[in-house]
C-alpha positions in Angstrom: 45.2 26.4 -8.2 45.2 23.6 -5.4 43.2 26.1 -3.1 40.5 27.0 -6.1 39.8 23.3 -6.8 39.1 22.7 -2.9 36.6 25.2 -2.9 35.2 24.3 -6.1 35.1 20.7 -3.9 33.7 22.2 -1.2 31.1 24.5 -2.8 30.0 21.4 -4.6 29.3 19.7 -1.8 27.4 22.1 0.1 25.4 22.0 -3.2 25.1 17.8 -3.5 24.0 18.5 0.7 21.5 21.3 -0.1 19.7 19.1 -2.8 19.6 16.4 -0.8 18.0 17.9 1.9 15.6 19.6 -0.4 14.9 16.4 -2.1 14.8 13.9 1.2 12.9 16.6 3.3 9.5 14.9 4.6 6.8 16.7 2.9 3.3 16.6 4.6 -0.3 18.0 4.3 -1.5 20.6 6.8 -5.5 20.2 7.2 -6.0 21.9 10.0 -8.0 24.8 9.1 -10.3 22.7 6.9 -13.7 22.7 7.4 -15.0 20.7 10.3 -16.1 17.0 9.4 -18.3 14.8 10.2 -16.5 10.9 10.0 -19.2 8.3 8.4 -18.4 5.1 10.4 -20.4 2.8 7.9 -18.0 3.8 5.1 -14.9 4.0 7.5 -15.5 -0.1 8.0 -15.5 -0.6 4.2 -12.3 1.4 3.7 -11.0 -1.0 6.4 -12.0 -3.9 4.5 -10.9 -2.5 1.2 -7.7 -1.4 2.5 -6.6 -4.9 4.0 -5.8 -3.1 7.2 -6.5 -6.4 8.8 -4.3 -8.0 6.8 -1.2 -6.6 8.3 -2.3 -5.0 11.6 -4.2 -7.4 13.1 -1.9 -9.5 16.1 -1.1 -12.4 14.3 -2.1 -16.1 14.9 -5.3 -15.0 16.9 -8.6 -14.7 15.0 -10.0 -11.0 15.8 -9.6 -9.0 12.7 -10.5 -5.7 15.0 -7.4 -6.4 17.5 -4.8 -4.3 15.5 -1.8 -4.4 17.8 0.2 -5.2 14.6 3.3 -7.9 14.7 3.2 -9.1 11.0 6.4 -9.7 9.5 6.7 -8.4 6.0 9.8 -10.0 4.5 11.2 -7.8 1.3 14.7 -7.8 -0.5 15.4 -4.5 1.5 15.0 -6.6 5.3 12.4 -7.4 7.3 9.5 -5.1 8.1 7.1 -5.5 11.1 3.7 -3.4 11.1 3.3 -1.5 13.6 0.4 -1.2 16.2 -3.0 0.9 14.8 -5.3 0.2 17.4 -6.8 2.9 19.4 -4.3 2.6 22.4 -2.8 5.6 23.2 0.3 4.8 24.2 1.6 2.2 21.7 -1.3 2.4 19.1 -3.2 6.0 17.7 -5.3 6.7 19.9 -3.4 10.1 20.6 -3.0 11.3 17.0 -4.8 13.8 15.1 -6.9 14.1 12.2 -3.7 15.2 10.5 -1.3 13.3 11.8 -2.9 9.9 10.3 -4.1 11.5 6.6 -0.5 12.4 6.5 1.0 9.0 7.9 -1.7 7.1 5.2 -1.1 9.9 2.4 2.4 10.8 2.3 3.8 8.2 4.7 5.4 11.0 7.5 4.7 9.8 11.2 3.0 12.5 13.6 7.4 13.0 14.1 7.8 14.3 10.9 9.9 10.8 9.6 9.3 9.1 6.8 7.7 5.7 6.9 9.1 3.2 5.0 7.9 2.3 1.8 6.3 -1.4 2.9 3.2 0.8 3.9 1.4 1.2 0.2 1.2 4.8 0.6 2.1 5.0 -3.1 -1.5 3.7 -3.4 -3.2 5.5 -0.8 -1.7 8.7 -2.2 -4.7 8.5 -4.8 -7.3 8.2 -2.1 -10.2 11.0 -1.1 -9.3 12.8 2.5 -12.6 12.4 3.3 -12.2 8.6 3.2 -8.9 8.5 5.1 -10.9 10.5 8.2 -14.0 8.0 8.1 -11.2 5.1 8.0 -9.1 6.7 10.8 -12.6 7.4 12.8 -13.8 3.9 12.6 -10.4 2.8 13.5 -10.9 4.6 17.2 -14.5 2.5 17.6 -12.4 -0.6 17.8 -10.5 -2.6 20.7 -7.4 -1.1 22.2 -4.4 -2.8 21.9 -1.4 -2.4 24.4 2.2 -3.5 23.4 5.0 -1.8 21.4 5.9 -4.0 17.7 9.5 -4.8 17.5 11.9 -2.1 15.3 12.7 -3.3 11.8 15.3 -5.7 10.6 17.1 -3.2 7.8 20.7 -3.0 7.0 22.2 -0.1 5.8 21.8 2.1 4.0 18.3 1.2 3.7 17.3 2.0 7.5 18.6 5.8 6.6 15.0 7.2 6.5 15.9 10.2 5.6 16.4 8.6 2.1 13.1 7.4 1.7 12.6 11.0 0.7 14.3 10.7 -2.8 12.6 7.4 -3.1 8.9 9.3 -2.6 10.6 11.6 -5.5 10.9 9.1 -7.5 8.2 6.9 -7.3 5.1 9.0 -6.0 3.0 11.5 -8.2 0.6 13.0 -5.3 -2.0 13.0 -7.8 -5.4 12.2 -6.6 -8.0 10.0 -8.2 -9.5 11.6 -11.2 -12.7 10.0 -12.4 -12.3 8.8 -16.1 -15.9 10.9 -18.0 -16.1 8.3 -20.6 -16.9 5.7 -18.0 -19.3 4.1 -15.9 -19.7 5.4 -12.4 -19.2 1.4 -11.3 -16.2 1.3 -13.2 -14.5 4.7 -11.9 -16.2 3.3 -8.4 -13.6 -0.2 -9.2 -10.9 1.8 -10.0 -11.1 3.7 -7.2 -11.0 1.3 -4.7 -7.8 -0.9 -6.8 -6.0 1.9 -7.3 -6.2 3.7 -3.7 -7.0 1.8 -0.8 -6.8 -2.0 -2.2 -3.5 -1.2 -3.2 -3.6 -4.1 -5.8 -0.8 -3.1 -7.9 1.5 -3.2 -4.8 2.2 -6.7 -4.5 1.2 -7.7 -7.9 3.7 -5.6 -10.3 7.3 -6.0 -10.9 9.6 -3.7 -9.2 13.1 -2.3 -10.2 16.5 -2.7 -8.4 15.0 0.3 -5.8 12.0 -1.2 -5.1 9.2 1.1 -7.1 6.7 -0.4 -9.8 8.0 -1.0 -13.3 4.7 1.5 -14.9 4.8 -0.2 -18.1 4.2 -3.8 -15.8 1.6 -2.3 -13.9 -0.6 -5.4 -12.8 1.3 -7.7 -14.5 2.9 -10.0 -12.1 6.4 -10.9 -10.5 8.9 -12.5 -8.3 6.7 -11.8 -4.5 8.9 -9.6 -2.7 9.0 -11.6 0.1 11.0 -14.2 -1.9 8.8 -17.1 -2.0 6.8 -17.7 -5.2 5.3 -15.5 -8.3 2.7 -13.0 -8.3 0.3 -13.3 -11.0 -0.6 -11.2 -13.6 -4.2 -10.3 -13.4 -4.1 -8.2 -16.7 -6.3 -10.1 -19.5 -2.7 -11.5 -20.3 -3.6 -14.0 -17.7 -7.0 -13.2 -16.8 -8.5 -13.1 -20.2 -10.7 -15.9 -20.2 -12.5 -14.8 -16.7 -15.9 -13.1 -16.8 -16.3 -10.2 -14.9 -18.4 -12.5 -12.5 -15.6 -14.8 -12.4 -13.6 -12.1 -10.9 -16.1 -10.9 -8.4 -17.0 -14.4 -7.3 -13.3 -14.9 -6.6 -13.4 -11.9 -4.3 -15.9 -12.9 -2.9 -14.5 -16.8 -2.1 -11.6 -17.2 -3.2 -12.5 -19.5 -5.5 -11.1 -19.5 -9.4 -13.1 -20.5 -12.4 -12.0 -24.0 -12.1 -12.9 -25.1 -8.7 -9.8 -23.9 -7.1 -9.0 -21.9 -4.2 -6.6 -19.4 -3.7 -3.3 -19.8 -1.5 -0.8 -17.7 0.2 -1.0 -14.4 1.0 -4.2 -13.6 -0.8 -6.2 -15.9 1.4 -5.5 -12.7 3.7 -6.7 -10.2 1.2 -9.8 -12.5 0.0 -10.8 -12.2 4.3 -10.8 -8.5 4.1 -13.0 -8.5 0.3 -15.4 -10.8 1.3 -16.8 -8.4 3.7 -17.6 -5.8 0.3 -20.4 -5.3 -0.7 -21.8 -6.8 -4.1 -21.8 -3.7 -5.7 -17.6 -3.1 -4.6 -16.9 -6.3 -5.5 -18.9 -5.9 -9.0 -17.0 -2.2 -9.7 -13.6 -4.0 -9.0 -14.0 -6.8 -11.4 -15.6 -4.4 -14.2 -12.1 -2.1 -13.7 -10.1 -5.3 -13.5 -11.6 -7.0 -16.9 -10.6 -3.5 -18.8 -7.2 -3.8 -17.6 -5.4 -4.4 -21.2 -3.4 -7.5 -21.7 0.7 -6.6 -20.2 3.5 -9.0 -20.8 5.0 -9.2 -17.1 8.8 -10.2 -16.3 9.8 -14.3 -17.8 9.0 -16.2 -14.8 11.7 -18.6 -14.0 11.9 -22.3 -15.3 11.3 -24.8 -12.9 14.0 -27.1 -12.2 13.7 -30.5 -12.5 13.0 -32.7 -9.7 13.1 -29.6 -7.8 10.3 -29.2 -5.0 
């Protein structure tokens, strides 16, 4: 009896392993033997901007967006993450990768190493985005400056530093589905929710996320505790954003300025850097696919205490 149940135990666990392996195995995109493409640079700079690579790649406290040596620290309840260096250098930036090694590193976060990238890369966004964009993006990326100098490793505890585990996470949380353009709209709206939904990665920072760390799908856009443990995130569903004309929105993307003579703090005086070089037309589609968003109830934001700072 003893000897049956231990290899019931053990046939168990070479079960649990082979599922986990299955399930946590990097899973990438071969493109190799697809047809030969010619990168637009003109549309690889507005996938920059509308991708915020700047944002987080640039070497901080200097002013050249181009100088992407990366540095940034982006705090979350998992640790600390520091984005790494994009530039064109070959040894510590990309300037040695291939085609395929950066649509899989921006499409299903796997490093030219076959390891998973952590999740602080919006992949989950960029997931939805066309190949053909990814290429023009990585090909403008190579016109600008190299950048020598290694970014320091991450500050995550275990078991979150297991990478391997950032495999069942991608199970959980990413579809793979690409953008699907919605018939019953306007090209400038499906053009706005293109560009949210993929490379501006809106929903990333402003959605509520559960104990793991994906987005709550019924708060999608709806606001929440900023994971890097300062401050809310608002909603920008007509919950909150009701009253604001479709100009409104655009104009705020454009400046940073709200309705009521205001201007925006934080970490989205990064992102308003990288919008305000869109073009009118971007800037217009985003705020018509914005404005349709439908009114979500987001998490209770937490009372104030009084006389607190």
């Amino acid at each position: 009896m003893l000897q049956r149940t231990i290899m019931a135990a053990l046939l168990a666990a070479v079960a649990a392993a082979g599922v986990y392996s299955w399930l946590s195995a990097p899973v990438v995109a071969v493109i190799g033997a697809a047809p030969a493409y010619k990168p637009n640079l003109a549309n690889g700079e507005i996938i920059f901007n509308a991708g915020g690579c700047a944002s987080c790649h640039a070497v901080p406290d200097q002013p050249d967006r181009t100088r992407l040596g990366g540095g940034v620290a982006i705090k979350s309840p998992f640790g600390t993450f520091y984005a790494p260096n994009i530039s064109s250098d070959p040894t510590d930036g990309i300037g040695k990768w291939t085609d395929t090694d950066f649509v899989n590193a921006v499409m299903h976060g796997v490093s030219p190493g076959g390891q998973h990238y952590f999740p602080a890369f919006p992949y989950t966004s960029y997931q939805h985005a066309r190949r053909e964009d990814v290429l023009d993006l990585f090909a403008y990326l190579k016109t600008l400056p190299a950048v020598a100098g290694k970014v320091r490793d991450h500050d995550v505890s275990f078991p979150f530093n297991i990478r391997r585990n950032v495999g069942i996470w991608k199970f959980l949380f990413m579809d793979g589905k690409p953008f699907v353009a919605d018939g019953t709209k306007s090209s400038q709206w499906n053009r706005g929710a293109y560009l949210v939904n993929s490379f501006g990665h809106c929903a990333e920072c402003h959605s509520p996320r559960n104990a793991l760390g994906g987005i709550i799908s019924g708060e999608r856009f709806a606001g929440g505790p900023n994971p890097e443990g300062e401050g809310w995130v608002p909603n920008i569903t007509q919950k909150r954003l009701g009253e604001w004309s479709a100009k409104d929105l655009a104009y705020f993307l454009r400046n940073g300025e709200l309705p009521d003579g205001d201007s925006v703090g934080g970490a989205m005086t990064r992102v308003i850097k990288n919008t305000s070089q869109l073009s009118d037309e971007d800037l217009a589609a985003m705020a018509d696919y914005l404005k349709s968003l439908p009114p979500v109830d987001g998490p209770p934001r937490p009372k104030r205490k009084e006389g607190g700072a």
